[in-house]
C-alpha positions, 0 to 999 in steps of 0.5 A: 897209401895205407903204408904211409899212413901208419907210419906218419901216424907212428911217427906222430905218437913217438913225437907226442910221447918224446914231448910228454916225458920233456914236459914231466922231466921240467915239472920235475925240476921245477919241484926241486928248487925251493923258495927261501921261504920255503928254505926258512920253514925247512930249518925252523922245523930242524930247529923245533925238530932238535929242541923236542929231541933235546928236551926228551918230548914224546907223543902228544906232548911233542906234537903240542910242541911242535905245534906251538914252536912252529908257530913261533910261541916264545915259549916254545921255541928252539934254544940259540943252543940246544943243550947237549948231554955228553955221553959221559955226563950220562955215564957219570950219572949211571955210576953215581946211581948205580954206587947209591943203589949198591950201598943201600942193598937195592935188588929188584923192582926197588932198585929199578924203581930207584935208579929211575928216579935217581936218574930223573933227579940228575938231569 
């Protein structure tokens, strides 16, 4: 009798653990299908994300950003098109300073003090 018992009981803790893991799998793939509105924040978050990014924003000054640009203030939110700065563009402007910087004799702190500012002034 008492053989019988411990394998009915056996056999129940088995059926309890095999519907537990069914149960967590289907919660689990309930988790993953998002709603659209879910969908809109995730790509108005790409957005403000990518504007920040362009725009060179760090720090407290992003995070304000991003605050406002997901809130959807005007002002701050993501440009129809980010604008890109093509690598070349940035090799350009690093020439342009690096041949002022040379024709003046900058060496040292000066020069990186200038070139910085060139740099900022450029953009």
């Amino acid at each position: 009798m008492k053989g019988k018992w411990k394998i009915a009981m056996a056999v129940t803790v088995i059926a309890a653990l095999i519907l537990v893991a069914f149960g967590a799998l289907a919660v689990e793939t309930e988790k993953k299908a998002k709603s659209p509105k879910q969908q809109a924040q995730q790509e108005k978050m790409k957005a403000c994300n990518a504007d920040a990014k362009a725009k060179g924003l760090k720090g407290d000054e992003r995070n304000k950003f991003m605050s406002q640009c997901l809130k959807g203030d005007k002002d701050a939110a993501p440009s129809a098109t980010p604008p890109k700065e093509t690598k070349a563009n940035q090799q350009d402007k690093v020439k342009a300073c690096n041949a002022d910087a040379k024709t003046k004799g900058l060496k040292g702190d000066e020069r990186k003090k200038f070139m910085n500012e060139c740099l900022k002034a450029a953009s």
